[in-house]
PDB file as gemmi writes it, atoms N, CA and C in Angstrom:
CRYST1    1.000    1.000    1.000  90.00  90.00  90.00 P 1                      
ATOM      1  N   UNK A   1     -44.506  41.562  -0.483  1.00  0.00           N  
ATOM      2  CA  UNK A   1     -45.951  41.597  -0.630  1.00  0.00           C  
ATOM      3  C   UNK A   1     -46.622  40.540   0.251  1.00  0.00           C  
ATOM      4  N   UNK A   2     -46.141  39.079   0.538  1.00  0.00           N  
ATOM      5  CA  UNK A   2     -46.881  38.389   1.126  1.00  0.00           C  
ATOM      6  C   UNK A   2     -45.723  37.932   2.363  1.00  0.00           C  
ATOM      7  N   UNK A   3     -45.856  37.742   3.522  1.00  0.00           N  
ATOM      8  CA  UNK A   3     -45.186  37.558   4.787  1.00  0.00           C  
ATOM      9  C   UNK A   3     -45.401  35.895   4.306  1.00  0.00           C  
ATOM     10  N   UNK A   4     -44.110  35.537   4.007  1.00  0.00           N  
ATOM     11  CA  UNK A   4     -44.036  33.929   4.190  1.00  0.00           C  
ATOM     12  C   UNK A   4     -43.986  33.148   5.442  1.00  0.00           C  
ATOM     13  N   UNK A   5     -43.523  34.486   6.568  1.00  0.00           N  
ATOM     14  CA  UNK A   5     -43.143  33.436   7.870  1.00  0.00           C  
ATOM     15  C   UNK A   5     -44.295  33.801   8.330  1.00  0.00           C  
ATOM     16  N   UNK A   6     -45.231  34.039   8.091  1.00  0.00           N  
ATOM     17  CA  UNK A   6     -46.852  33.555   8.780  1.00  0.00           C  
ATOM     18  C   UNK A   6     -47.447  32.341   8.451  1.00  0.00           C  
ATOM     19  N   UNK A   7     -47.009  32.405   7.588  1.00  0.00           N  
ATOM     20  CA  UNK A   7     -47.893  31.046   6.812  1.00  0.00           C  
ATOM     21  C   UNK A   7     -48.080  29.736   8.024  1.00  0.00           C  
ATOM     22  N   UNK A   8     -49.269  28.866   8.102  1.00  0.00           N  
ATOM     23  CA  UNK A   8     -49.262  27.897   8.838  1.00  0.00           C  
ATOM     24  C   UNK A   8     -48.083  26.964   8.517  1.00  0.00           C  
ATOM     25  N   UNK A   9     -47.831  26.163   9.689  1.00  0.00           N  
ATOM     26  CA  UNK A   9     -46.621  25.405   9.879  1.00  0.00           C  
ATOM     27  C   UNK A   9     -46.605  24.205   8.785  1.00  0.00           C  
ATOM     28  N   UNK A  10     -47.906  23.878   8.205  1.00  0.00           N  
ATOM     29  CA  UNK A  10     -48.049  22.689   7.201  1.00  0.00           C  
ATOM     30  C   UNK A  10     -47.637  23.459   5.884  1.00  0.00           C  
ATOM     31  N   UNK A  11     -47.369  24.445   5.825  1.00  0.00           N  
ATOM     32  CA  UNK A  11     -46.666  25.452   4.113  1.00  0.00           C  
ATOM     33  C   UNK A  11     -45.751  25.835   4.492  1.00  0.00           C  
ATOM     34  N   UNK A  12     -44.743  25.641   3.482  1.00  0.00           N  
ATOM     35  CA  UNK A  12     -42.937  26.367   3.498  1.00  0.00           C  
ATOM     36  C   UNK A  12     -43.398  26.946   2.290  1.00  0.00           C  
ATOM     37  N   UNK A  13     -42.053  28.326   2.327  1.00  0.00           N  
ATOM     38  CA  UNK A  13     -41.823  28.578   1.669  1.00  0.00           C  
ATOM     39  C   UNK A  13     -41.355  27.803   0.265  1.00  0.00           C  
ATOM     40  N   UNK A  14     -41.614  28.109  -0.653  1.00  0.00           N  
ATOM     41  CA  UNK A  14     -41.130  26.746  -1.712  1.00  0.00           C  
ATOM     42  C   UNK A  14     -39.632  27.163  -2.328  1.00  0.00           C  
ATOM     43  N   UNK A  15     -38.832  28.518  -2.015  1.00  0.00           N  
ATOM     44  CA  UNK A  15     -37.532  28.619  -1.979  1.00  0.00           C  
ATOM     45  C   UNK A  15     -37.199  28.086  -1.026  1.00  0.00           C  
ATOM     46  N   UNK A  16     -37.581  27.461  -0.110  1.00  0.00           N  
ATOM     47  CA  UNK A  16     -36.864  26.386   1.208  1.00  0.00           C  
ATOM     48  C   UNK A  16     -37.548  25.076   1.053  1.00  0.00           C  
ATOM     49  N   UNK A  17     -37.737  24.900  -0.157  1.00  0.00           N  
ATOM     50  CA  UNK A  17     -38.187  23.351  -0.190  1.00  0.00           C  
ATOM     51  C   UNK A  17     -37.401  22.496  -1.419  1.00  0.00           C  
ATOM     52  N   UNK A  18     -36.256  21.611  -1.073  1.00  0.00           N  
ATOM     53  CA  UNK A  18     -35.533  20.976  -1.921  1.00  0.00           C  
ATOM     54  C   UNK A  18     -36.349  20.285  -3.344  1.00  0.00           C  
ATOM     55  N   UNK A  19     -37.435  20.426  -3.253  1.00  0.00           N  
ATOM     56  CA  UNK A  19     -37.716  19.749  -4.203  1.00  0.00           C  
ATOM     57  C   UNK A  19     -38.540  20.703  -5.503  1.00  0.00           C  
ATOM     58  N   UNK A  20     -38.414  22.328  -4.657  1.00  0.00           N  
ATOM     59  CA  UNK A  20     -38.992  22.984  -5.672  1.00  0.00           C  
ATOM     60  C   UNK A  20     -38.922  22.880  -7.333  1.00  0.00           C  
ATOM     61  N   UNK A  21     -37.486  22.259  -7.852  1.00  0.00           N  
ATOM     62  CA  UNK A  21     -37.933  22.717  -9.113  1.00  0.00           C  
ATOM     63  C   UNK A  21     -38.585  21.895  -9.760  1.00  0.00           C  
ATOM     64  N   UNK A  22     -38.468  20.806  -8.768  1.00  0.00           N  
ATOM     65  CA  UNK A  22     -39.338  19.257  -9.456  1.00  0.00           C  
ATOM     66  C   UNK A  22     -40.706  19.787  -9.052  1.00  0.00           C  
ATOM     67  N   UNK A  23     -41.245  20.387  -8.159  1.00  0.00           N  
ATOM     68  CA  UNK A  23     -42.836  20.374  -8.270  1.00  0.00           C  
ATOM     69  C   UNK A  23     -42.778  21.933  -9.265  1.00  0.00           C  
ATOM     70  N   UNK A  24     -42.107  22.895  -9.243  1.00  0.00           N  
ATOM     71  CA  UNK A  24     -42.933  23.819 -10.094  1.00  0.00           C  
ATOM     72  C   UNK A  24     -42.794  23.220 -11.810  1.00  0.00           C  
ATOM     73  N   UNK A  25     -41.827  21.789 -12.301  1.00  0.00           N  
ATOM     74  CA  UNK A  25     -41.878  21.380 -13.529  1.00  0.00           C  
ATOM     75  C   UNK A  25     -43.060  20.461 -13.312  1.00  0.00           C  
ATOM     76  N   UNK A  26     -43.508  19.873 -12.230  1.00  0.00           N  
ATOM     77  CA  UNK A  26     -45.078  19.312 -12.450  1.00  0.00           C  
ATOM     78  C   UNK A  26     -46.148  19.972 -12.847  1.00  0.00           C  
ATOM     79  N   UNK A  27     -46.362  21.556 -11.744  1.00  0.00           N  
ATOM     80  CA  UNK A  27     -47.006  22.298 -11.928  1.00  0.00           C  
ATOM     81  C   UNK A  27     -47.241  22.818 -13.569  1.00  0.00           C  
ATOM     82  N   UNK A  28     -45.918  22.952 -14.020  1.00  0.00           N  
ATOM     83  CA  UNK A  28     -45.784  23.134 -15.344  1.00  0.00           C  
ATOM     84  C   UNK A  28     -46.682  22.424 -16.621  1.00  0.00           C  
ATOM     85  N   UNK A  29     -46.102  21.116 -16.135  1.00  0.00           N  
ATOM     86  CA  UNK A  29     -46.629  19.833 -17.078  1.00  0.00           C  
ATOM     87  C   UNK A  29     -48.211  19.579 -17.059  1.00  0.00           C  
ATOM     88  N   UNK A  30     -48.697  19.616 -15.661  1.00  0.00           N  
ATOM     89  CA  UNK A  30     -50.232  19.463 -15.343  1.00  0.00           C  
ATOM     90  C   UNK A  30     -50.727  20.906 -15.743  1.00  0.00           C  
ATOM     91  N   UNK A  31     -50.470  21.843 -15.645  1.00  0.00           N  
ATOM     92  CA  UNK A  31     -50.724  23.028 -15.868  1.00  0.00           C  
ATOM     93  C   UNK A  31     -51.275  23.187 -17.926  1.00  0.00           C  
ATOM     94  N   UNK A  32     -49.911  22.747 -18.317  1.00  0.00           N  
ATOM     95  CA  UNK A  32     -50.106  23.297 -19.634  1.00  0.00           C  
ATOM     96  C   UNK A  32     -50.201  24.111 -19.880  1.00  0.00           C  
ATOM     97  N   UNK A  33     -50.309  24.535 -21.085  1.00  0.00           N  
ATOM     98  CA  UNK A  33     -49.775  25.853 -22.115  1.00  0.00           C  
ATOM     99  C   UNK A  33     -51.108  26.407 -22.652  1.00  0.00           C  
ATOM    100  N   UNK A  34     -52.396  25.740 -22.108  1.00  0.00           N  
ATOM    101  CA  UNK A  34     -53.915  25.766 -23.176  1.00  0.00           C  
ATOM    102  C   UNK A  34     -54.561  26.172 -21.514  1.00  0.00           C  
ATOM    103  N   UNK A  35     -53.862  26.254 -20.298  1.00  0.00           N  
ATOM    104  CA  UNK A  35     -54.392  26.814 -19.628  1.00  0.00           C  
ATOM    105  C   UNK A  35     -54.212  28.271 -19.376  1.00  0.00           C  
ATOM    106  N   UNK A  36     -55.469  29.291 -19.171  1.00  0.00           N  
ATOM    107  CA  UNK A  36     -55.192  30.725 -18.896  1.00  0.00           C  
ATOM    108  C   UNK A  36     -54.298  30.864 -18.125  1.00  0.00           C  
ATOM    109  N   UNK A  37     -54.199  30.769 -17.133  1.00  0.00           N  
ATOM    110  CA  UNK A  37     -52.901  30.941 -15.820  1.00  0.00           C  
ATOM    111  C   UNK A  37     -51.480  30.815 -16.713  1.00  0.00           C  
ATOM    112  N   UNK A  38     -51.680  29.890 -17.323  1.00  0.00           N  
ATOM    113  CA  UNK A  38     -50.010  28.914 -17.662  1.00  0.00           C  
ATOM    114  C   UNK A  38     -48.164  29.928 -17.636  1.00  0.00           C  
ATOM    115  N   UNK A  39     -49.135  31.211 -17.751  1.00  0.00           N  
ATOM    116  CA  UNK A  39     -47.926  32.141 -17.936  1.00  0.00           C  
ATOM    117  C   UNK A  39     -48.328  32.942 -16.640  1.00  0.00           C  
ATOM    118  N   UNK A  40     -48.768  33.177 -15.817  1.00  0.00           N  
ATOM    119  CA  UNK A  40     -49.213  34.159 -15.499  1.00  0.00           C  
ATOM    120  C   UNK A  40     -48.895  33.758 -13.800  1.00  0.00           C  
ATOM    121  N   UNK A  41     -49.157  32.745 -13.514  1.00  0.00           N  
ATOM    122  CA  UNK A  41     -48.496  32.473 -11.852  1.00  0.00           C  
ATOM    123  C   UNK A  41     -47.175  31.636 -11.814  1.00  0.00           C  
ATOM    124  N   UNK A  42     -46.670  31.846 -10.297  1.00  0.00           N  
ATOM    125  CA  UNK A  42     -45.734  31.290  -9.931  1.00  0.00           C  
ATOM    126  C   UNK A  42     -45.577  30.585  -8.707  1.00  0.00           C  
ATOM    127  N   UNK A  43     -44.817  29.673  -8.318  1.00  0.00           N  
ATOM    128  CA  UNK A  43     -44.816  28.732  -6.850  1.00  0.00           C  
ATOM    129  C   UNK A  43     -44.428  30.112  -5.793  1.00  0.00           C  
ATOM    130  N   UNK A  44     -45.170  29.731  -5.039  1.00  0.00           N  
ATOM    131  CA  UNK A  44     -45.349  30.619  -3.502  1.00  0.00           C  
ATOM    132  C   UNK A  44     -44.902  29.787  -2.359  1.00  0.00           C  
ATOM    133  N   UNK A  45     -45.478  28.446  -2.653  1.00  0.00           N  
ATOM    134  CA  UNK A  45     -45.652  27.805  -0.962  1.00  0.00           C  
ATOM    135  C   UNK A  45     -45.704  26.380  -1.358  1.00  0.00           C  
ATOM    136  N   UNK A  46     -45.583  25.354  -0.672  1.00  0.00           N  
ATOM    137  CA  UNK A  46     -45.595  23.522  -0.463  1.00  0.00           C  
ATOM    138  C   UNK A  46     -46.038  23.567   0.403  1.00  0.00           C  
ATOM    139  N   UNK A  47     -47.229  22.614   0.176  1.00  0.00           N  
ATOM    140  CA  UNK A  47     -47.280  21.893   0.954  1.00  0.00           C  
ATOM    141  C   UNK A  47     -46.708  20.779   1.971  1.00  0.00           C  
ATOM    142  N   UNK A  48     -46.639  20.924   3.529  1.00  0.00           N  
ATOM    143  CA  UNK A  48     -45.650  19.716   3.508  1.00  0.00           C  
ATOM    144  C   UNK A  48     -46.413  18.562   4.108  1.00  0.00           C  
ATOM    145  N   UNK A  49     -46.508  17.561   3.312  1.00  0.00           N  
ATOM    146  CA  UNK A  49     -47.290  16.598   3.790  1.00  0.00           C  
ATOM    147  C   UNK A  49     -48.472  16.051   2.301  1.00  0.00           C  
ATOM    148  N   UNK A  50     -48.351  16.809   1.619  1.00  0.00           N  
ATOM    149  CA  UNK A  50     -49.857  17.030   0.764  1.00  0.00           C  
ATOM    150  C   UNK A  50     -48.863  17.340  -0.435  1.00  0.00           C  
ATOM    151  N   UNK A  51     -50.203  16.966  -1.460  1.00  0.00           N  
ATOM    152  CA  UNK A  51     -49.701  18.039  -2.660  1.00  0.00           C  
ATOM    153  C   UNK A  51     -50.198  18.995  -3.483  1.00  0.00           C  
ATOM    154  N   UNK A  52     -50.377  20.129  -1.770  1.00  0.00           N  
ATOM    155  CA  UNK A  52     -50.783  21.236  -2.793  1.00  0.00           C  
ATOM    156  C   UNK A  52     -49.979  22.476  -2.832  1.00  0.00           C  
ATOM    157  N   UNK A  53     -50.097  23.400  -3.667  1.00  0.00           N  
ATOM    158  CA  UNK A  53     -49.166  24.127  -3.945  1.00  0.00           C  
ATOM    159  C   UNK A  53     -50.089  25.778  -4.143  1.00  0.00           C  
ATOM    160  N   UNK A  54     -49.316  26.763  -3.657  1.00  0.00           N  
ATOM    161  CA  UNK A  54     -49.489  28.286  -3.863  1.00  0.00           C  
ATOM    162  C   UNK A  54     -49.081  28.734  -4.648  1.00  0.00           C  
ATOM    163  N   UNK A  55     -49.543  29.207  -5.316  1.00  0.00           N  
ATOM    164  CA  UNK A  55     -49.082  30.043  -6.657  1.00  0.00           C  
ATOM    165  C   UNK A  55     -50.018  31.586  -6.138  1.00  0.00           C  
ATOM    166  N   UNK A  56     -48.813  32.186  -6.955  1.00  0.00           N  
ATOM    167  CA  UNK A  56     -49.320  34.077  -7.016  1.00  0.00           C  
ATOM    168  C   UNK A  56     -49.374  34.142  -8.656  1.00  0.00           C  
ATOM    169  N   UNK A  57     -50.514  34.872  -8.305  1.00  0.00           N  
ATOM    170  CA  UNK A  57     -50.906  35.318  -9.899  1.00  0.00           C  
ATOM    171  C   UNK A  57     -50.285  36.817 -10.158  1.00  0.00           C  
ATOM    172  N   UNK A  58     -49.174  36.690 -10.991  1.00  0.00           N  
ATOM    173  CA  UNK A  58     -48.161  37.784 -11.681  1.00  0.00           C  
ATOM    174  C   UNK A  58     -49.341  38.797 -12.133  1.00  0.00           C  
ATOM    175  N   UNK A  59     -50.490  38.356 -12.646  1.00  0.00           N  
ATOM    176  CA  UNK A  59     -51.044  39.253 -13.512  1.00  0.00           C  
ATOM    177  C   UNK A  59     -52.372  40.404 -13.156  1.00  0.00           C  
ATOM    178  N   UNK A  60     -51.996  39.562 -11.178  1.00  0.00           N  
ATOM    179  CA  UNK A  60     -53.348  39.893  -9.987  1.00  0.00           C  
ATOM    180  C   UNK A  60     -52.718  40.781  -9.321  1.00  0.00           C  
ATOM    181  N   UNK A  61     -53.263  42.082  -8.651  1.00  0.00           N  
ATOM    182  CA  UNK A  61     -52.803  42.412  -7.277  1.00  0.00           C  
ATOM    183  C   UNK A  61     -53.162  41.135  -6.167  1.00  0.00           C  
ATOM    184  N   UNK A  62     -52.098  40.727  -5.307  1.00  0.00           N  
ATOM    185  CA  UNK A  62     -52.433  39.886  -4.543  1.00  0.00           C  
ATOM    186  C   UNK A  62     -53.524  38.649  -4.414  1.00  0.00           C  
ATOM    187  N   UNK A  63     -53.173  38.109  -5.506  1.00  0.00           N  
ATOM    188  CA  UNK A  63     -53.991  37.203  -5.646  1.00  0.00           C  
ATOM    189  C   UNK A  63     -53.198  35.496  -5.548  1.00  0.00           C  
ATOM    190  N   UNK A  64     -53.757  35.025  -4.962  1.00  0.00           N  
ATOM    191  CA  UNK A  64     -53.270  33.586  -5.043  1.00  0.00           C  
ATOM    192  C   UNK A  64     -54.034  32.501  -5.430  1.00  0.00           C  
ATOM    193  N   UNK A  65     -53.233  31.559  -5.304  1.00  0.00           N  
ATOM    194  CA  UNK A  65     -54.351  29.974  -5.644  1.00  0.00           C  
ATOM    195  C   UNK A  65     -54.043  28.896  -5.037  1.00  0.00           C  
ATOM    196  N   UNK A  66     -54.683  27.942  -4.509  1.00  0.00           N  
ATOM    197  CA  UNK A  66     -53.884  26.587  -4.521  1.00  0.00           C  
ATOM    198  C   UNK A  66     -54.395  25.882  -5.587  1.00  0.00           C  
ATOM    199  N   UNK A  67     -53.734  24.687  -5.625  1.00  0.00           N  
ATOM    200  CA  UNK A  67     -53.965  23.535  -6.693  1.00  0.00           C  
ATOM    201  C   UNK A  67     -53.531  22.238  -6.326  1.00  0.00           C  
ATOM    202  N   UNK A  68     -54.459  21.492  -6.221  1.00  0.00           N  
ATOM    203  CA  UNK A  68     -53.798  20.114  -5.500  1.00  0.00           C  
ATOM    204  C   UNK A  68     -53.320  19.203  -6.876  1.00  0.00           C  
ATOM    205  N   UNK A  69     -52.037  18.928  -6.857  1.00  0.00           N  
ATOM    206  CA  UNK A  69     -51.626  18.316  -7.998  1.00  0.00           C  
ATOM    207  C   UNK A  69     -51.801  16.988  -7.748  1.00  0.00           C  
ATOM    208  N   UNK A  70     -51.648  16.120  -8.848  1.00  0.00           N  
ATOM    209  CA  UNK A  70     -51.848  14.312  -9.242  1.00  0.00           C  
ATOM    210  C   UNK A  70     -50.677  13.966  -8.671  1.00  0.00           C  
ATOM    211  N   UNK A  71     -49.750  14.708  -9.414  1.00  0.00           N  
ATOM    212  CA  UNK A  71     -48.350  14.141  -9.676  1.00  0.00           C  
ATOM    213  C   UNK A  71     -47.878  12.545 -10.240  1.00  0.00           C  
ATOM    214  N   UNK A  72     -48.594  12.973 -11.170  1.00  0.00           N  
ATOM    215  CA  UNK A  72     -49.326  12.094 -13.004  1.00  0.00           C  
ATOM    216  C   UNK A  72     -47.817  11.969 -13.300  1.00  0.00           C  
ATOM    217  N   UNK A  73     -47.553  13.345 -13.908  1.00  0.00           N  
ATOM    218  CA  UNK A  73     -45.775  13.800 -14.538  1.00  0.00           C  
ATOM    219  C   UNK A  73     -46.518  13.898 -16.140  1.00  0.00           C  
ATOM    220  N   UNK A  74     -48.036  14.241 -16.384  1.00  0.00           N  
ATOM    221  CA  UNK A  74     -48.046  14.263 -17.780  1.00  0.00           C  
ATOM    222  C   UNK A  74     -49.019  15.434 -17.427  1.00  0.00           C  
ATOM    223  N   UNK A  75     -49.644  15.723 -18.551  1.00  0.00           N  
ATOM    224  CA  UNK A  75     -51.334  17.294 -18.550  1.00  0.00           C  
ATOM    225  C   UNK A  75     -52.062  16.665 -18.339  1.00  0.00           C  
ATOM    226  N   UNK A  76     -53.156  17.420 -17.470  1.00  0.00           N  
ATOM    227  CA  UNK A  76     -54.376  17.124 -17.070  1.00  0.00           C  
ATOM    228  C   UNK A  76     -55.168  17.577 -18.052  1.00  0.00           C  
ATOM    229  N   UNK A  77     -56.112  16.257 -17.973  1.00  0.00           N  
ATOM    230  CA  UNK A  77     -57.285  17.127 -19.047  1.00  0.00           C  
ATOM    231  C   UNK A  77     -58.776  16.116 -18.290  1.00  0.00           C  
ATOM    232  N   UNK A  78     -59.991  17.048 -18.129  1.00  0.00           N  
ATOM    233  CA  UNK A  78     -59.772  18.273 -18.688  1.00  0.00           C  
ATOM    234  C   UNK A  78     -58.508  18.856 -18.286  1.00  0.00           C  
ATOM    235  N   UNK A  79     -58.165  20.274 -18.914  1.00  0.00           N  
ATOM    236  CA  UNK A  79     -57.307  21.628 -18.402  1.00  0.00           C  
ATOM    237  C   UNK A  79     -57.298  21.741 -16.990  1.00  0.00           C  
ATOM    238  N   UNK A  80     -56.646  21.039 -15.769  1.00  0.00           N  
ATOM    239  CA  UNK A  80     -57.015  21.691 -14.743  1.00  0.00           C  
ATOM    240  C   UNK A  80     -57.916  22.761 -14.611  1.00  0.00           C  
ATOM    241  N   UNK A  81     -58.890  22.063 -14.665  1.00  0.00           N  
ATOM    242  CA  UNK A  81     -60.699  22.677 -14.444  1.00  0.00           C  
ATOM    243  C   UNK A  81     -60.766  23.618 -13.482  1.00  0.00           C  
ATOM    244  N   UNK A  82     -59.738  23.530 -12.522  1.00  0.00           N  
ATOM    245  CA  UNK A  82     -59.949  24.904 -11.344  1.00  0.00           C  
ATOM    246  C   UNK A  82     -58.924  25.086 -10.306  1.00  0.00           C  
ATOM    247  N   UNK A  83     -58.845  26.171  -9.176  1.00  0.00           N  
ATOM    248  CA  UNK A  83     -57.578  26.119  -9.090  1.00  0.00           C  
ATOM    249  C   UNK A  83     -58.703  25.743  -7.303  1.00  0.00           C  
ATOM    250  N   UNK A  84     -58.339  24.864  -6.636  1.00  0.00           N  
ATOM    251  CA  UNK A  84     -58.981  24.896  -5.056  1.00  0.00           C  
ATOM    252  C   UNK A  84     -59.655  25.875  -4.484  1.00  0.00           C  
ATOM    253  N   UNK A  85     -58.719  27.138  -4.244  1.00  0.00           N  
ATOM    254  CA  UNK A  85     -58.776  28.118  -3.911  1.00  0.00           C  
ATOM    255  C   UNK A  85     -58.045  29.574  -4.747  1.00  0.00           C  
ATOM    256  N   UNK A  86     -58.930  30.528  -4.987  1.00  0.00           N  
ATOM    257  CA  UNK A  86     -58.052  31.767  -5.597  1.00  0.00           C  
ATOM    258  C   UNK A  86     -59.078  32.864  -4.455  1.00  0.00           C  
ATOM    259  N   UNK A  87     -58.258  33.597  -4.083  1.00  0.00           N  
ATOM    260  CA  UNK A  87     -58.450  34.996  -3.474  1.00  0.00           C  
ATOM    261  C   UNK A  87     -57.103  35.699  -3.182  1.00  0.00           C  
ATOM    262  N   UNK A  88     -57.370  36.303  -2.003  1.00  0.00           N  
ATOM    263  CA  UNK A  88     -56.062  37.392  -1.741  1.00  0.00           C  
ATOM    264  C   UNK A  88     -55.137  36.106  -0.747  1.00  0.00           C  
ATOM    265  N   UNK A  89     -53.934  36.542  -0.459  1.00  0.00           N  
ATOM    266  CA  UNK A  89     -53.236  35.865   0.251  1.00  0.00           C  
ATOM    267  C   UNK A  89     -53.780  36.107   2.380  1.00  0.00           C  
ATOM    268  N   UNK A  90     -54.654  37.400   2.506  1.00  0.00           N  
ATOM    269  CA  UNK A  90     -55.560  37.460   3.505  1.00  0.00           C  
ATOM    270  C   UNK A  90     -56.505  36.086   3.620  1.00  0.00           C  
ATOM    271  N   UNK A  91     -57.254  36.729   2.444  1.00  0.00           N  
ATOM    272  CA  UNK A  91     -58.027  35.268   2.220  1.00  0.00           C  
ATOM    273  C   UNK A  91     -57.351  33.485   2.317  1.00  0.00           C  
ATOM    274  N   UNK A  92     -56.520  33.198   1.937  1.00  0.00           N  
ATOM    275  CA  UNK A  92     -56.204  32.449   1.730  1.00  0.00           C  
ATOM    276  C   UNK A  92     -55.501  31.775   3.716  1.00  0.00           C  
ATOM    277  N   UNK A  93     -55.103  32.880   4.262  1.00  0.00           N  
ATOM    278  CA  UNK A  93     -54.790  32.551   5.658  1.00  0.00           C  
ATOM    279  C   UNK A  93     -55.597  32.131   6.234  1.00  0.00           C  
ATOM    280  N   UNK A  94     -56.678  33.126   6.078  1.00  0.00           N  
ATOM    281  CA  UNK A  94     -58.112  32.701   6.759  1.00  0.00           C  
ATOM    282  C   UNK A  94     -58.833  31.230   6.734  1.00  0.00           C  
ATOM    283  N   UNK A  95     -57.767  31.253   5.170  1.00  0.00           N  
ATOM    284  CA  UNK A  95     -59.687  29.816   5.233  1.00  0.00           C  
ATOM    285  C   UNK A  95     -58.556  28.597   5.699  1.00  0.00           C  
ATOM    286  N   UNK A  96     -57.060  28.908   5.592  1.00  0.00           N  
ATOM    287  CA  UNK A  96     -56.188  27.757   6.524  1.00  0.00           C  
ATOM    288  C   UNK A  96     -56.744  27.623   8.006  1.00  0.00           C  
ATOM    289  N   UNK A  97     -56.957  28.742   8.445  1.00  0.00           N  
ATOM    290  CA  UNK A  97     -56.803  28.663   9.799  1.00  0.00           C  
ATOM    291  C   UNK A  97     -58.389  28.513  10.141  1.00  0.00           C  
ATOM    292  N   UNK A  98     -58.880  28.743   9.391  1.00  0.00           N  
ATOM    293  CA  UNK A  98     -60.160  28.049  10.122  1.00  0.00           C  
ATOM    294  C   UNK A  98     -60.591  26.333   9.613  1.00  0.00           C  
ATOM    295  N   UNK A  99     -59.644  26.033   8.304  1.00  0.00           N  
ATOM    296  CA  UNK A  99     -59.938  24.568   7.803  1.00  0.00           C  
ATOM    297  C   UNK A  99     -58.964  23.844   9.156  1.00  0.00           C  
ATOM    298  N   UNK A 100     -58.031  24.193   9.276  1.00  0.00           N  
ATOM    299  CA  UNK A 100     -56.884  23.875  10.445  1.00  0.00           C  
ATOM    300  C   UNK A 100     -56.648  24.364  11.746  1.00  0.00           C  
ATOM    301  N   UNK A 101     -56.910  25.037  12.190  1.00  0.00           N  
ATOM    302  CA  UNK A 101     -56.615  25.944  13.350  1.00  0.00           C  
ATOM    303  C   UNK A 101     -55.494  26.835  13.623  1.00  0.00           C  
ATOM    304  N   UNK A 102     -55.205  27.105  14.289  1.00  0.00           N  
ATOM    305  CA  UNK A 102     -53.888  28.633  14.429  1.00  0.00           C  
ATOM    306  C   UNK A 102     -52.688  27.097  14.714  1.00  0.00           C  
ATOM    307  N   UNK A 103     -51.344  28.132  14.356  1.00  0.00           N  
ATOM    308  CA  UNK A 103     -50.190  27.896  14.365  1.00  0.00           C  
ATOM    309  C   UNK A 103     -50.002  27.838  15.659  1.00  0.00           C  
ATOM    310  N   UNK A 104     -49.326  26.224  15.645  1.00  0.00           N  
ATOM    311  CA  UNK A 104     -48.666  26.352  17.054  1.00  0.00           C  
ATOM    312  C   UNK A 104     -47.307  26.950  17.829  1.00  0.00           C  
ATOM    313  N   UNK A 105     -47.321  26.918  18.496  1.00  0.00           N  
ATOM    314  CA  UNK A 105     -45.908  28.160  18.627  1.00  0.00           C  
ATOM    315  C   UNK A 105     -44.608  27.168  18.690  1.00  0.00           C  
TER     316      UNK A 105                                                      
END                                                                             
């Protein structure tokens, strides 16, 4: 559904990022169980450099989000009030490449 090897050069895949299960148990923890999402997305992408993270919403056609985490290691409250960005994973290229510019080769 979503072409990972497009993604700009500052996002990996987060199955090629050693530290995935430690950020999707942050995501977890900051996330919480009292947030709508909490069941409903999953890690997509890392940031590399940053800490923000892609999640696909299981419960969306093509829908994604980022979320720039604390990386506290406890819940945010409020509830993580919002997610950065949610649209399609189209959307979501777009507003990289115009916040950043095109991929260098």
């Amino acid at each position: 559904m979503f072409d990972l090897q497009t993604l700009p050069e500052w996002w990996q895949n987060a199955d090629d990022d050693e530290d995935r299960d430690w950020i999707w148990a942050e995501c977890q923890t900051e996330l919480t169980t009292a947030h709508p999402s909490f069941e409903t997305v999953r890690l997509l992408a890392t940031s590399i450099g940053t800490d923000d993270v892609l999640l696909v919403h299981t419960d969306r056609d093509n829908a994604v989000s980022t979320v720039h985490l604390s990386m506290s290691g406890r819940p945010e409250w409020p509830v993580w009030d919002g997610f950065e960005f949610t649209g399609t994973f189209a959307e979501f290229m777009a507003r990289e490449l115009r916040r950043y510019g095109p991929r260098t080769p």
